[in-house]
C-alpha positions as CSV (number, residue, x, y, z in Angstrom):
1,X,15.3,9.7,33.7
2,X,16.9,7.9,30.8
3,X,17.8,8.7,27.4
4,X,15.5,6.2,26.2
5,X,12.4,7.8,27.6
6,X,13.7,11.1,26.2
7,X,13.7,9.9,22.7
8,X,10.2,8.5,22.5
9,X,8.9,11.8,23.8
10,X,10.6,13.6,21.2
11,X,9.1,11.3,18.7
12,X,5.8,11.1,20.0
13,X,6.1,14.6,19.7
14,X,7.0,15.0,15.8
15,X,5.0,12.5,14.7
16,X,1.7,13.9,16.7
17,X,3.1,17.0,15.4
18,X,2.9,18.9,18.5
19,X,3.3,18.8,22.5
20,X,-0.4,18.6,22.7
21,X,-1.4,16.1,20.6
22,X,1.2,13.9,22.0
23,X,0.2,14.5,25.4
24,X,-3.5,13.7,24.1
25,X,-1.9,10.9,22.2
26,X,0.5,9.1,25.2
27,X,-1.7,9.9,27.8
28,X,1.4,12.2,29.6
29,X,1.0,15.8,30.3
30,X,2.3,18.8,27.9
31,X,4.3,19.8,30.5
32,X,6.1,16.5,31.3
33,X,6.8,15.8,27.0
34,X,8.5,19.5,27.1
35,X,10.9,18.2,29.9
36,X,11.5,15.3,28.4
37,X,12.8,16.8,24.9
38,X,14.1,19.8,26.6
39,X,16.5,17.3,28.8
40,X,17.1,15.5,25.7
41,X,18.5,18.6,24.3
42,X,20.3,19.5,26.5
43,X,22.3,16.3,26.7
44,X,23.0,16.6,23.2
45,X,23.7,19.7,23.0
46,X,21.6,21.0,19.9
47,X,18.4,21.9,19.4
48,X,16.0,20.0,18.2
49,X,12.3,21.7,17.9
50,X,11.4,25.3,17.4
51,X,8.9,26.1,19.3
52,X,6.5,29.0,19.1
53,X,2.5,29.2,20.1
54,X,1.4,28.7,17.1
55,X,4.0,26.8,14.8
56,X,6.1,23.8,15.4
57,X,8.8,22.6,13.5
58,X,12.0,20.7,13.7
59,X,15.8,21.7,13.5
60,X,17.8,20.3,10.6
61,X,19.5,18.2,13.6
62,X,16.2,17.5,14.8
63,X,15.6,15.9,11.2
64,X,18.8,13.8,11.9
65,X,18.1,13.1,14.9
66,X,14.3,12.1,14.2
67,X,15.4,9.4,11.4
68,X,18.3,7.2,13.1
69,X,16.2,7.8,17.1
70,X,13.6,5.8,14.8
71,X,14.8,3.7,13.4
72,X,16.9,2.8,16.6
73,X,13.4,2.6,18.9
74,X,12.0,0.7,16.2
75,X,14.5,-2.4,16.4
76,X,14.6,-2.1,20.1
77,X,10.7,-2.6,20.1
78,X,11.0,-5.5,17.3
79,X,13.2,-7.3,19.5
80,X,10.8,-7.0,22.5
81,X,8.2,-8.6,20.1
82,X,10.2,-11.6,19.2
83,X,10.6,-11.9,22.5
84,X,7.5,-11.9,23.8
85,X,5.5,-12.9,20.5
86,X,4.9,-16.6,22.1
87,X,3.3,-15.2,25.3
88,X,1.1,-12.7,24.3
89,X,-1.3,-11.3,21.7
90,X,-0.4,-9.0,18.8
91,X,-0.3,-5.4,20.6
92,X,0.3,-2.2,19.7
93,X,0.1,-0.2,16.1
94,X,0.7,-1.4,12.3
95,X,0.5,0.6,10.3
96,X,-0.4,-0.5,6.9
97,X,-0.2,1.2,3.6
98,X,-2.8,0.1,0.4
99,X,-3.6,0.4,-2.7
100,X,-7.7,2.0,-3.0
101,X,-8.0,-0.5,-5.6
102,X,-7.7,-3.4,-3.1
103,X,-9.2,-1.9,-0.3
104,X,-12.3,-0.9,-1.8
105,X,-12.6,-4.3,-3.4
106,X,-14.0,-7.5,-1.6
107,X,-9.9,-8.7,-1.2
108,X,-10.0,-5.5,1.4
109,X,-11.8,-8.5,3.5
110,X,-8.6,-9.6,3.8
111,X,-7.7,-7.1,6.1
112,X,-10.7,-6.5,8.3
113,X,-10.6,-10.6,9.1
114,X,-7.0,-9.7,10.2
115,X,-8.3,-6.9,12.4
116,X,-10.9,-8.8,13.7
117,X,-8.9,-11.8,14.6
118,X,-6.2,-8.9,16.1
119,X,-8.3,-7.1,18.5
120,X,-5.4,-5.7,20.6
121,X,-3.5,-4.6,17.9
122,X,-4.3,-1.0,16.4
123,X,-4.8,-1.3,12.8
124,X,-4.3,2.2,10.4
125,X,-5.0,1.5,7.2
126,X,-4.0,4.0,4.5
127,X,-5.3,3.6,1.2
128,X,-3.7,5.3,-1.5
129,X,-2.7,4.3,-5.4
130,X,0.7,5.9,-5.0
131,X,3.7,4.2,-3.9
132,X,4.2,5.8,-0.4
133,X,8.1,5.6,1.0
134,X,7.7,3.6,3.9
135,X,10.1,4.4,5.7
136,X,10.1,8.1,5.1
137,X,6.2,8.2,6.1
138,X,6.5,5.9,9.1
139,X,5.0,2.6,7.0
140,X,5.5,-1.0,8.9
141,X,4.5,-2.7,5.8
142,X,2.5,-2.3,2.5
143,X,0.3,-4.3,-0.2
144,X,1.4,-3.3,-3.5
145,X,0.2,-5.2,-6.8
146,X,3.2,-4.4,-8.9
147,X,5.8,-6.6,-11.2
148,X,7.9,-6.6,-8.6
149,X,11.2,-4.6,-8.9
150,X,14.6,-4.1,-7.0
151,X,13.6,-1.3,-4.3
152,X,16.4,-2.7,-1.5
153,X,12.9,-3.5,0.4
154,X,11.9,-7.1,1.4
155,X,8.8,-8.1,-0.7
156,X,7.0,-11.7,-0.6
157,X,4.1,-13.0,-2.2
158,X,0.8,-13.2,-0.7
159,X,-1.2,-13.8,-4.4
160,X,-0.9,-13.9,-8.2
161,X,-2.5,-11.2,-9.8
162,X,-3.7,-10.7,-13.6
163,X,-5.8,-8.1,-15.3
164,X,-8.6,-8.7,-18.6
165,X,-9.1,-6.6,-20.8
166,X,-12.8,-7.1,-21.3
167,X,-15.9,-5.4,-23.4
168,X,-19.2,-6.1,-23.2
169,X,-20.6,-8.5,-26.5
170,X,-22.7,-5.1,-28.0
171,X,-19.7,-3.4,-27.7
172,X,-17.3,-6.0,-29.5
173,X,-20.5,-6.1,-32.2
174,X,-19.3,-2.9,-33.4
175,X,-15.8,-3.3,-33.8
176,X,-15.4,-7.0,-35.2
177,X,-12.2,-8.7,-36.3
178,X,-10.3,-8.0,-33.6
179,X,-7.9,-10.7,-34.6
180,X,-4.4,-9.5,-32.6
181,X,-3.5,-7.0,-30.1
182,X,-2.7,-4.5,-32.2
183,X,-5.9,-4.1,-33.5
184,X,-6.7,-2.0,-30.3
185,X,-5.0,0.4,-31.3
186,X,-8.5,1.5,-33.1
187,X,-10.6,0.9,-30.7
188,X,-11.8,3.0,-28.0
189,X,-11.1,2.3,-24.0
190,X,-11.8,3.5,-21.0
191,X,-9.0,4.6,-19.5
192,X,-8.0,4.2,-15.8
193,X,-5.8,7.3,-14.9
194,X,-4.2,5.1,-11.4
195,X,-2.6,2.9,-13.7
196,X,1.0,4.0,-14.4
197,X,1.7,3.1,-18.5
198,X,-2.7,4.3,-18.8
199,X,-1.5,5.0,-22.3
200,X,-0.3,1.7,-23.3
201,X,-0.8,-2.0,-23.0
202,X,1.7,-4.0,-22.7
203,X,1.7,-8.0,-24.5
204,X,3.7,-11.1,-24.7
205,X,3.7,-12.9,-27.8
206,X,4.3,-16.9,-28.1
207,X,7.8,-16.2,-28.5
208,X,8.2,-14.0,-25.1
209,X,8.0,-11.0,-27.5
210,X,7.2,-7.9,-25.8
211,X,5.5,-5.6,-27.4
212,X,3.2,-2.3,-26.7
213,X,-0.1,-1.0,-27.8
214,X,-1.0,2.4,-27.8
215,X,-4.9,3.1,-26.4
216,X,-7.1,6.1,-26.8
217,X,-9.9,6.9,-25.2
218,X,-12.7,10.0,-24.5
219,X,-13.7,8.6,-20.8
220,X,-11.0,8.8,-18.1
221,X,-11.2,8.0,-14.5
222,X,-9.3,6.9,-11.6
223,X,-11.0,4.1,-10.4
224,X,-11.4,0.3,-11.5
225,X,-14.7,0.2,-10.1
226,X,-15.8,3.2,-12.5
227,X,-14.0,1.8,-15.1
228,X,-15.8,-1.5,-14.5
229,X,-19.0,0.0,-14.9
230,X,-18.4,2.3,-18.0
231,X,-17.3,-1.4,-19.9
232,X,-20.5,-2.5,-19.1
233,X,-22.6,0.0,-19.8
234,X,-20.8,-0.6,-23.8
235,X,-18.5,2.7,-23.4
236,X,-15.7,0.5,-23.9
237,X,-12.8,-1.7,-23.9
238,X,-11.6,-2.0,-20.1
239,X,-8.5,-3.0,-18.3
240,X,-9.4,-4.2,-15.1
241,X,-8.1,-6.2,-12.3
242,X,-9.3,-10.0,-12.1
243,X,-10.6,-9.5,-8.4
244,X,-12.7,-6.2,-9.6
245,X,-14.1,-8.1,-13.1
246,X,-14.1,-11.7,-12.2
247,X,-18.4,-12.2,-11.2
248,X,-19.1,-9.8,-14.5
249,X,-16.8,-12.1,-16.5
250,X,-17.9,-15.3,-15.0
251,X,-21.5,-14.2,-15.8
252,X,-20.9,-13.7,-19.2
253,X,-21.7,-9.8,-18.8
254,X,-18.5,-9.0,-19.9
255,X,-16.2,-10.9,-22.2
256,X,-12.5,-11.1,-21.9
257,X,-10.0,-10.2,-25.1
258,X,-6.1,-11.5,-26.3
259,X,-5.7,-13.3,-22.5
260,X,-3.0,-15.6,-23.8
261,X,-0.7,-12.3,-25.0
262,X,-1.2,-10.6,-21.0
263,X,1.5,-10.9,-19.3
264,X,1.7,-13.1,-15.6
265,X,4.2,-11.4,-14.0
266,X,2.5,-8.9,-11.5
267,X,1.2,-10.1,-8.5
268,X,-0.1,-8.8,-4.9
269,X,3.0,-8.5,-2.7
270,X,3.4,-7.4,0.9
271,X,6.9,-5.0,1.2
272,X,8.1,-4.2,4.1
273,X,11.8,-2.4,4.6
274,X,14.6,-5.0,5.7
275,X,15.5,-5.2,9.5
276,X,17.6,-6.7,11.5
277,X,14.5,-7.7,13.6
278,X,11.6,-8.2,11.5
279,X,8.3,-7.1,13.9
280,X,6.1,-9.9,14.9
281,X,3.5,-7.9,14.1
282,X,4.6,-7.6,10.8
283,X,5.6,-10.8,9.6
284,X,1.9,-12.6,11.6
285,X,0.2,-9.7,8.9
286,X,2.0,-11.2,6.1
287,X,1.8,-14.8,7.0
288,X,-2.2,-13.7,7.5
289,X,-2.7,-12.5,4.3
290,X,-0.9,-15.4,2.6
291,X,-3.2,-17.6,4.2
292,X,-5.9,-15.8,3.5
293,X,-5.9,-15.8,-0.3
294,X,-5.1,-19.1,0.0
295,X,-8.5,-19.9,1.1
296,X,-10.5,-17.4,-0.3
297,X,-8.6,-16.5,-3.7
């Protein structure tokens, strides 16, 4: 047996945490996935797993060993792909981090088309608002809406991406003469606790001026949608993304404030860590989604 197959049934093993999810997972018996690692120990002399009935854990060489074997198994696999990219469908797993905010909104489309239009390709989608190490948690790619920053990961960009900050017109009657920015500062918002600077907005002036505004508020919750809602139900002023506010605003159910001071320089990206052999499935998920606001944005 090769070293090869040795490593993937250690890995298969830590990341199904245990002999008999991987052996549920892979389709291989307990027994065989035991040989395998055992082997695989003992031709490195060092052991990797400790194993008891009830716990399972790995060595401090197993953690070693775990993040290079990966990383390794996962370039060899990439290369197969570009190899074979041209001859086959999309197969195996992606797995995809995302933000709740853009799953949960109609964007999250996006990625059910993808699926759809992938049907031998296992799609896990994992929505969450934090930024998730992708290479520590196993991530092939992620959508992040971010001003992008250096992070030594490849990013490109699949959309633009703007928020309003938007009231309804009962709610602006009681605060008038809102005539810059700063005069937020006495007014109240609803505050969404996902967003990372929650207690400040930040502005551009004519100049390229940055400058901050401080926000209060006695509703906080940590979701646009909510948020949405609570600014149109006059609780407040709202920040909220343009693909989460755009029918209320285009309706006239909510009206927008200061949109020449907001910044432009977020948008949606798709990061993925850099590789000597970028996965096919990877960079046909990127292309996808580029494509796909393209026509739908």
């Amino acid at each position: 047996m090769d070293t090869l197959t040795r490593i993937r049934a250690f890995i298969d093993v830590v990341e199904a945490e245990g002999f008999s999810a991987a052996a549920r997972k892979t389709g291989r018996s307990k027994a065989l996935l035991s040989k395998y690692v055992r082997e695989l120990e003992d031709e490195l002399g060092a052991l990797l797993l400790n194993r008891t009935t009830r716990q399972f854990s790995m060595t401090e060489a197993g953690h070693t060993y775990y993040r290079t074997a990966s990383d390794i198994l996962k370039e060899i696999d990439n290369l197969a792909d570009l190899v074979r990219e041209n001859n086959q469908q999309l197969k195996g797993r992606l797995r995809v981090s995302v933000p709740r905010t853009f799953v949960d909104a109609e964007v999250g489309q996006s990625l059910i088309d993808f699926a759809k239009e992938n049907p031998d390709l296992a799609l896990e989608i994992a929505a969450d608002d934090r930024f998730v190490d992708l290479i520590e948690e196993g991530f092939d790619v992620a959508v992040r809406i971010t001003k992008l920053e250096d992070s030594g990961m490849i990013a490109r960009k699949i959309s633009d991406f703007r928020v309003h900050l938007c009231a309804t017109q009962e709610f602006l009657d009681r605060y008038p003469a809102l005539e810059h920015p700063t005069d937020l500062a006495r007014v109240p918002f609803i505050i969404d606790s996902n967003n990372r600077s929650q207690g400040n907005i930040r502005f551009v002036d004519a100049d390229s001026t940055t400058f901050n505004v401080a926000i209060t508020g006695t509703l906080e919750v940590n979701s646009p949608h909510a948020t949405l809602r609570a600014a149109l139900n006059s609780l407040g002023v709202a920040v909220v993304p343009d693909f989460i506010g755009r029918k209320a605003i285009e309706s006239g159910q909510l009206l927008t404030l200061f949109n020449d001071y907001l910044p432009t320089d977020r948008g949606i990206y798709a990061v993925y860590p850099h590789r000597r052999y970028l996965p096919a499935k990877v960079r046909m998920f990127v292309d996808y989604l580029h494509n796909w606001f393209r026509k739908n944005g």
